[in-house]
C-alpha positions, 0 to 999 in steps of 0.5 A: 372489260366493263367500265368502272367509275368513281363518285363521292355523290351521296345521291348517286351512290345510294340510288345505285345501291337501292336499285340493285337492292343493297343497304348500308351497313357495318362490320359488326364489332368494328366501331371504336370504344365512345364512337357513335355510328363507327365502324367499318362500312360495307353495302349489303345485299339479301341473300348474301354472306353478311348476314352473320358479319354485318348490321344494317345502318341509315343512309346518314350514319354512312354518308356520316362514316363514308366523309369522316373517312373522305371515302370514295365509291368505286362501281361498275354499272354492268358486266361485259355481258351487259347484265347489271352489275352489283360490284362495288368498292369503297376506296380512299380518296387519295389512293392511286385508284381514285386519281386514276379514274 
C-alpha cells in the first residue's frame, strides 16, 4: 500500500499541488453571510468534475482558511504502481487520523 503523510507546512502543501497542476479553491456558496474568503476548501484540477462547484482562490485565502480551521493536509506522494499520485484530503488536526500519522 502506498504511503500517506501528513503536513500543516504552507510551502510543501502548495508545491505538492503545483507540481500535479492543482490550485486552491472553495465550494462555491460555502462562505458564511460577512465572512471574506470563507468557504469550504478543496484542491482543484483542470480538467475535473469541479469546474461547475468550485471557484479558484489565492494561496493566502486558503493557508488564511486552511489555519482558521487549523486543518491538516493528508497526501500520498505515489500510488502502488509508483506513478504520481494526485490524492489528497484535508483533515482536522485533532482527528484521530491526524494523531495517527
Amino acid at each position: 500500500m502506498a504511503e500517506s503523510k501528513i503536513t500543516t507546512n504552507h510551502e510543501e502543501i502548495r508545491r505538492w499541488v503545483e507540481q500535479r497542476g492543482g490550485h486552491p479553491a472553495k465550494v462555491k456558496g460555502t462562505e458564511r453571510e460577512g465572512e471574506s474568503g470563507g468557504g469550504l476548501l478543496r484542491i482543484d484540477y483542470p480538467g475535473y468534475s469541479g469546474e461547475e462547484t468550485l471557484e479558484e482562490i489565492t494561496w493566502e485565502q486558503f493557508f488564511d482558511q486552511f489555519e482558521k480551521n487549523a486543518l491538516a493536509f493528508l497526501y500520498q506522494d505515489t500510488l502502488e504502481s509508483g506513478e504520481m499520485s494526485r490524492f489528497s484530503k484535508l483533515i482536522d488536526r485533532d482527528s484521530t487520523e491526524a494523531k495517527a500519522a
